[in-house]
N, C-alpha and C positions, 0 to 999 in steps of 0.2 A: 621505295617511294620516300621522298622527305619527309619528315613531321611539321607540325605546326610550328617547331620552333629553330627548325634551319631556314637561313638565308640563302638568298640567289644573287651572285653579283656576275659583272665583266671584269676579266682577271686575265692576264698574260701568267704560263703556269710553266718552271723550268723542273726538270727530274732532272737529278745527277747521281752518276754510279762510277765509285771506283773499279776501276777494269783490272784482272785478277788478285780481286783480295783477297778470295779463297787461297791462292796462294801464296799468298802475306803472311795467312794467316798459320800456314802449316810448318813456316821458318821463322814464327814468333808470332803468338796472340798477341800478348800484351803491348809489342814496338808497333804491331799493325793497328791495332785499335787506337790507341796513345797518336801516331802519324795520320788516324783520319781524322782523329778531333783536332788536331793541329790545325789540319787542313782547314776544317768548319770554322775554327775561333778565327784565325789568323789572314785566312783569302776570301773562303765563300759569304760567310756572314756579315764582313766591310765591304763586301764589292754588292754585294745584295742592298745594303742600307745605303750606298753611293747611287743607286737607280730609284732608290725610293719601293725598295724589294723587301722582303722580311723570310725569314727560315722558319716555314711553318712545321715540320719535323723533321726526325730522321729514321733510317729503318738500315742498322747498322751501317752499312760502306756506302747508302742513297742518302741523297738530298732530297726535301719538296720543295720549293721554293714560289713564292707568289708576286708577280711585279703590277702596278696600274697599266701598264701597258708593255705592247711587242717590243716599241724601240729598246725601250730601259730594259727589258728581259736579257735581248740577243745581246745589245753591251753589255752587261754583266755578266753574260754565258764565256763573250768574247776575255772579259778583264778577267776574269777566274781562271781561262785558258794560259793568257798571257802573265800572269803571276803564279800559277804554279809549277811554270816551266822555268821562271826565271829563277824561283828560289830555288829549288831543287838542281840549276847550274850554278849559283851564287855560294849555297851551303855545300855544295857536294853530297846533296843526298842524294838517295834513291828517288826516283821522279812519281806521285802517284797521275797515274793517267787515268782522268776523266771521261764517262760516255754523257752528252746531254741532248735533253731533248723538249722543244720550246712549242708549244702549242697556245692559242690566245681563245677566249670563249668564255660561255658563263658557267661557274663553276656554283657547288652548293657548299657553305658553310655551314657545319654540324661542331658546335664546340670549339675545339683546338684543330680540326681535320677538314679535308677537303674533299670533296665527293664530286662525279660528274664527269658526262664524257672527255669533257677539257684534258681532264686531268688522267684521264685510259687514253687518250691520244697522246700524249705526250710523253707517257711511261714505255709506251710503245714505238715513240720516236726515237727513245732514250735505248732502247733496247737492239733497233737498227742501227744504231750507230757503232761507227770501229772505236778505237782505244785512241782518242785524244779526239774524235772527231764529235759535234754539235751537226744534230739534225732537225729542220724545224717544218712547219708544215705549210702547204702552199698558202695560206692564211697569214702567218706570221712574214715568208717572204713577199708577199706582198704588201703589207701593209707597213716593212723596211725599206723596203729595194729604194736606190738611188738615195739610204739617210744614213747608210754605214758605210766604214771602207772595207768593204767584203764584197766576193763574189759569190756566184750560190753555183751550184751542181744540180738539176734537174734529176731525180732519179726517178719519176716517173710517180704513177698510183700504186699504191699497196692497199690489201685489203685488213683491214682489223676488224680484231673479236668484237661482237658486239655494236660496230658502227653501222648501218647502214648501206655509207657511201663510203666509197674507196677515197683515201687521203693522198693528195700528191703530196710529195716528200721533196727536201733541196737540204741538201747537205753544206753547209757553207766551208769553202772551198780556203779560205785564207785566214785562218784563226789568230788573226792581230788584231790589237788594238782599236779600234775605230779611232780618227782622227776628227776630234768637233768641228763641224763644219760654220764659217762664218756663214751670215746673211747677205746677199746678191749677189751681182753676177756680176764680170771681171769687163775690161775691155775687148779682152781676145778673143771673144766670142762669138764667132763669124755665122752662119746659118742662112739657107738657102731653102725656099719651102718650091719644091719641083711640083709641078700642078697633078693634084688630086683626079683620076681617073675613075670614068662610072663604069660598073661593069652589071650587066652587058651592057655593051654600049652601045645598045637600041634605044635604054630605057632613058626614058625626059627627067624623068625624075630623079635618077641618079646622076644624071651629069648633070642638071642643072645645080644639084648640092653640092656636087663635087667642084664646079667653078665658084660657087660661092666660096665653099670654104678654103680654097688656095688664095680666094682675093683677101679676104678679113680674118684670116690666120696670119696671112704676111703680115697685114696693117695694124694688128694686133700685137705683133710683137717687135713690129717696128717703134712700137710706144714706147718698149722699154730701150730708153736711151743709150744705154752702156751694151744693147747688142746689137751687133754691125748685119741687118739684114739684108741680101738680095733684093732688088725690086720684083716683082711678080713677072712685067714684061721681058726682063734678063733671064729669070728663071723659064719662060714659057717655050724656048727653045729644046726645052730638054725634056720632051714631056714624054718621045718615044724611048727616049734613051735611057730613065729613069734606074735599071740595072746596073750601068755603067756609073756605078757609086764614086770610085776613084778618080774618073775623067770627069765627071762631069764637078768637084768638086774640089780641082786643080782649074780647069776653065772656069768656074766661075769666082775663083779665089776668095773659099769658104773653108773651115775644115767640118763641118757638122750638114747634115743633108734631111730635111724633114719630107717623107711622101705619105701618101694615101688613098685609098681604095672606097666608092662608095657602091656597096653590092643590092642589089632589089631584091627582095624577099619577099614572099606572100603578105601583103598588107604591112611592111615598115622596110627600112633601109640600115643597112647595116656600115658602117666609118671603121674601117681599120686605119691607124695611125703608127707610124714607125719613125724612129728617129737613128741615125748611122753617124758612127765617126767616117767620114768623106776618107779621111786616109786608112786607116785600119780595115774600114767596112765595117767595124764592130757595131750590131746592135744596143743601144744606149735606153730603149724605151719601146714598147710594143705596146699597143692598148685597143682595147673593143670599144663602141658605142652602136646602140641601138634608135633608132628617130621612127615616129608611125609617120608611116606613109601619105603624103601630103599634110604635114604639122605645120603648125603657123609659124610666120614668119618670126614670133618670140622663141618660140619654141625651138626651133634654127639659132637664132641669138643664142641662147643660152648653151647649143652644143659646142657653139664655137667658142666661146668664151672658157667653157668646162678645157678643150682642147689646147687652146693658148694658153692657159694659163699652168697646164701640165708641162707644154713644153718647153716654157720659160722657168719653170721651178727643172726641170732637168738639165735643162741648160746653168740654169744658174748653179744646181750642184754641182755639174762639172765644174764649171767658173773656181769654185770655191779651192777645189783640190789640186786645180793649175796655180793657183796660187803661192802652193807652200813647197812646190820648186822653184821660185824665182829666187836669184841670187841672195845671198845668206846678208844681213846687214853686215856692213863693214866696205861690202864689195860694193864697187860704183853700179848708184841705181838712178836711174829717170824719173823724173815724177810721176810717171804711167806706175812704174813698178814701186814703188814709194806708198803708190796708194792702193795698188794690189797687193801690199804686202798690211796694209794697217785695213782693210775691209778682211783677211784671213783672220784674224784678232778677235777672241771673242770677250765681251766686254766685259766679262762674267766680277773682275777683281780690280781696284783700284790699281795694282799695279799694270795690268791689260792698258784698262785705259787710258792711263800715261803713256805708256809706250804709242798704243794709237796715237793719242794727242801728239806727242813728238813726228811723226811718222807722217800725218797727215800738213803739219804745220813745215816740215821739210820741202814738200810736195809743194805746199803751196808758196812756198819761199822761191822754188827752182821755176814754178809757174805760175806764175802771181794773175794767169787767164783761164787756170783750171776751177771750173766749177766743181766739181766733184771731191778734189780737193778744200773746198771754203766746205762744202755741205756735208763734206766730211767732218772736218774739224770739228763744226757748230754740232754735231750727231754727240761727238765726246763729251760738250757741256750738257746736251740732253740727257743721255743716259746719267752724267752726275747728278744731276738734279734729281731723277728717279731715283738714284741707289742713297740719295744723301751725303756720298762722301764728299761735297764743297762745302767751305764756312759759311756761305750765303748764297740762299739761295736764289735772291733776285737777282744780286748780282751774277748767279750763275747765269739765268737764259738771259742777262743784258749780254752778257759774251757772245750769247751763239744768237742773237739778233742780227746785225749789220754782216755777220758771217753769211748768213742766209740770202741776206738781199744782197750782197753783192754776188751767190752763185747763182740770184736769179735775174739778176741783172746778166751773169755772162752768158747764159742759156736760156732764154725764154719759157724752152720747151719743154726744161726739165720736170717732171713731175715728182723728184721725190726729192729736192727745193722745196718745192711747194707744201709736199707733206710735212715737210720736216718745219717750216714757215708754221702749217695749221698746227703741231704740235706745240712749238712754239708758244703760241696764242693761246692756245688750249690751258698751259699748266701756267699762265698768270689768268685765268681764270677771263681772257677774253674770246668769249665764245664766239659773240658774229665776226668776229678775224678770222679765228678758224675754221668756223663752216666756209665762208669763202673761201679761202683758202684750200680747204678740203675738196670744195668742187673745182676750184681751178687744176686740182692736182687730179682729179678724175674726169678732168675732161680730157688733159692731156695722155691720161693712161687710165682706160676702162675699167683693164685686167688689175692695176697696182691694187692686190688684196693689201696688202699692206697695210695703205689706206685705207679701207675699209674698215679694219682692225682699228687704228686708233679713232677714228669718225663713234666707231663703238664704243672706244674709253669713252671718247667724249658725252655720249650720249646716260653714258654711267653718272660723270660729274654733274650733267645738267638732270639730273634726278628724275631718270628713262630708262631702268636697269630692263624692263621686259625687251625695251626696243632695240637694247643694247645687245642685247643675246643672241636677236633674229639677225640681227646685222656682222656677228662674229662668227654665230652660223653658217650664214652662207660665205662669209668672205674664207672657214675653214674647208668647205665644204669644196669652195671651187679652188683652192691652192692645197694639191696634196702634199707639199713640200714648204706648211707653212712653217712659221718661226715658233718656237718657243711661248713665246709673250702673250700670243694668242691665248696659250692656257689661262694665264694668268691674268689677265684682262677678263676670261669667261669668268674666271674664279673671283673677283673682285665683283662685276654682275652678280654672279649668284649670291653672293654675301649682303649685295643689297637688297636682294629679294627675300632675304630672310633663309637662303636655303644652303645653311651652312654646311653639310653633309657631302653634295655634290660641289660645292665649295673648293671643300678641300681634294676632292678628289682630282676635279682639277689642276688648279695649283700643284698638286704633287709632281704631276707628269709636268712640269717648270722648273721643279727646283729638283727632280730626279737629276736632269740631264744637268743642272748650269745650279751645285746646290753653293758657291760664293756670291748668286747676287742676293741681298739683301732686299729688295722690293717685293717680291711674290710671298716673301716668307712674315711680314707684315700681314699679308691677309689669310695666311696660315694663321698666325699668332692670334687674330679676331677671331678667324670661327671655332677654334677648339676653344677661346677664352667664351664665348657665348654658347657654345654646347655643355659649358662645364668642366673640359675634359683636362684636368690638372696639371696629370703628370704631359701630357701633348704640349701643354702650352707655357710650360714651363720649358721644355726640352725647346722649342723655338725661342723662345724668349733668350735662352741662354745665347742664342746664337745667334739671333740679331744684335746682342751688346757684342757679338764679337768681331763681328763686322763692320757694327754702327756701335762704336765706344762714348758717342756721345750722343746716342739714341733717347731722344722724350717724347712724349706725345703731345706734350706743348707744342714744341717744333715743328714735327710733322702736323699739329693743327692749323697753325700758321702757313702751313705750304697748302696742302691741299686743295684746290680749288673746286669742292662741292659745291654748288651753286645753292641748294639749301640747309640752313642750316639744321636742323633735322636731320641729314643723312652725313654730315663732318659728325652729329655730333653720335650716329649709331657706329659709324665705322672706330669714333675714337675712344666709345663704351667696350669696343670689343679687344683692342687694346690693353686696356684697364682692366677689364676682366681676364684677360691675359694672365698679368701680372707688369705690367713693362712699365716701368719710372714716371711717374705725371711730370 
């Protein structure tokens, strides 16, 4: 049992084990001991502090390791794989091959040490595992699947000491790399929702759901512009044929095929949802929902909404990784492919978003009718304005103004135009532009959590940080494949709630994944400067001038659009208590 003076937190927990270092050790102690520290200093320990991870012990040839969260753990399980094979072919050394094993949960803090089942699961992940392979827990693959480029291996339940319940296991199957995934979804991407079957198909209640949700799952992700959907009545052909994956998604010239199942249960209804590659037949997405049996009509809304918006975040991950086959720059590209290649881009460094900026400004040079191209563009002066790397910054969003309206001038329908128009408005501190605008962009697209998300910055600036939270809340809540920014938009919230703790813990899982942008680390830099925490806020501080060389808080006071001043002037106390330049 813990004492009064251990803590309980949620913690993603990796064990790692050198695989026969016993017999390392029996053809030299000393080169074997000396080759695992090597290993600690030089791979695990910088691939840990790149996820926002820390090396809480060792127990000779193991690691402990602790990350804020699953995604950052498994890439760093993955970049420690992928760096200590490549040194040991680079140097010609002997290769040490690593067992890990990633489990996510609440873990107990006792001192320097880690206690708690978290951390017995994982050591026991770590202990199934072969020599070079990561095993992690149905827990962790779920809470990745479809945000790394990995594939997992089901190896079914196993029982451990001490647990309860048996833990399914997934052994990840491609130990590369993960490739950063931009944000949305490409043009190529076709999808076809074949009508939802009730079964049994006596019951009223299950097909009456089931026609629902094939009508306003189409219409739902019909919203998002950039994906070419089926109409319902072209799909409704196919409703016996639904098996027939390959033909029916050659006839309906799609490559992606959404179905589903609405089963009657004793007092609730049961939604299976599947998504297929049309060519391969490969399953892309499997997922359960529960609904009580005759639930209201909101309560319907909200499943289908949860559903669309899962399948357009899987969608759009695919989107993202067809991307970064399209022909190599140099080679003749389309404006289609121009701006599929600068939405792959992630925005994280000044030099990214040049290249974007060039990329998009091509596009729109070769199609001077492409919307998506102008609202791309204008996306590049946004993000400057956020990271501060332009010399001015009115002059920045005057750039990406007339960008805007003229891609909403070429698309009416577009809704992330619109968004992109309310953010706009937003950071020169003209708010009723952007609530309008925000709802014009949410009428045209329900599901755009996106939207929602920044509707919540906005709600931050206009000095609503509680309202701001419910509203990022749910907008993470219903996109399991949201973006980044989310974090750090919560994390800016809680900062003005005074709750700098949960703050930062936020913020971290932002600047684990993407640590070159400079904006999230701003509100790092406030709450360790307003908790006191010196050597924190110092180590940020360092690294925002290295990013932002001509970083002041004058500046950033002048940008900001708080709407009180009262809250410009706690965000730019924390700053200063930071340490960072007046």
């Amino acid at each position: 049992m813990a004492d009064q003076g251990d803590r309980q937190r949620q913690a993603a927990i990796l064990i790692a084990d050198v695989a026969g270092f016993s017999a390392m050790v029996e053809t030299g102690e000393t080169e074997a001991v000396a080759a695992v520290r090597k290993l600690a200093d030089e791979i695990i320990v910088p691939a840990a502090r790149q996820y926002s991870g820390q090396l809480v012990k060792t127990l000779g040839d193991g690691f402990l390791l602790e990350f804020p969260s699953s995604l950052q753990a498994v890439k760093a399980a993955l970049l420690i794989s992928r760096k200590s094979t490549g040194r040991a072919a680079s140097q010609g050394t002997r290769r040490l091959v690593l067992r890990m094993g990633i489990h996510s949960g609440n873990v107990i803090s006792s001192g320097d040490d880690l206690f708690g089942n978290c951390v017995n699961i994982a050591a026991r992940l770590e202990s199934l595992a072969g020599p070079g392979e990561i095993c992690v827990s149905g827990t962790v693959q779920e809470q990745v699947r479809g945000r790394i480029n990995a594939a997992f291996d089901d190896l079914g339940l196993q029982v451990i000491r001490n647990i309860s319940d048996p833990v399914r296991i997934f052994r990840i199957a491609e130990n590369t790399m993960p490739q950063l995934d931009p944000e949305g979804p490409s043009y190529e991407i076709s999808v076809a929702i074949l009508p939802f079957t009730g079964k049994p198909a006596a019951s009223d209640s299950a097909n009456g759901l089931a026609e629902t949700l094939t009508e306003d799952i189409t219409i739902g992700l019909s919203r998002f512009r950039e994906l070419r959907v089926i109409s319902r009545t072209t799909a409704l052909r196919y409703a016996r044929r639904a098996s027939e994956t390959s033909v029916a998604a050659v006839e309906l010239g799609v490559r992606y095929l959404a179905e589903g199942t609405v089963r009657q249960l004793p007092d609730k209804l049961r939604v299976a949802v599947s998504l297929a590659d049309g060519i391969s037949g490969t399953t892309l997405l499997s997922e359960q929902y529960h609904l009580e049996d005759g639930a209201s009509i909101g309560q319907q809304d909200a499943l289908t909404r949860q559903i669309t918006q899962t399948l357009a975040g899987q969608l759009q991950a695919t989107a993202k990784r067809k991307s970064a086959a399209l022909p190599a720059a140099g080679s003749p590209m389309t404006a289609k492919d121009l701006v599929l290649k600068a939405k792959a881009l992630i925005l994280d460094t000044r030099e990214a978003l040049l290249q974007c900026r060039s990329l998009y400004q091509q596009a729109s040079d070769a199609d001077p009718g492409n919307a998506t191209a102008c609202s791309g563009l204008a996306l590049t002066y946004l993000v400057e304005w956020m990271s501060g790397w332009g010399k001015s910054p009115a002059e920045t969003l005057d750039r990406a103004f007339p960008l805007l309206r003229r891609a909403a001038r070429i698309d009416p329908l577009d809704s992330v135009a619109q968004r992109r128009l309310a953010v706009m408005h937003l950071f020169k501190g003209e708010f009723p532009l952007a609530e309008d605008h925000f709802q014009r962009a949410l009428a045209l697209n329900p599901n755009d959590t996106d939207t929602m998300a920044f509707r919540g910055l906005a709600m931050v600036y206009q000095g609503q940080p509680e309202q701001a939270l419910a509203e990022l809340e749910e907008a993470t809540a219903r996109n399991p494949f949201h973006p980044t920014y989310f974090h750090w938009f919560k994390g800016l919230a809680l900062y003005m709630c005074r709750e700098y703790r949960p703050g930062i813990s936020e913020v971290n899982k932002a600047v684990g994944l993407f640590p070159g942008f400079p904006a999230p680390r701003r509100h790092l830099a406030a709450c360790y400067g307003q908790l006191g925490d010196r050597a924190a806020a110092a180590q940020e501080c360092g690294r925002i001038l290295q990013l932002e060389p001509g970083f002041s808080v004058t500046r950033i006071q002048g940008t900001l659009p708080f709407a009180k001043t009262e809250d410009l002037e706690h965000y730019c106390d924390g700053l200063r208590r930071a340490g960072l330049p007046e």
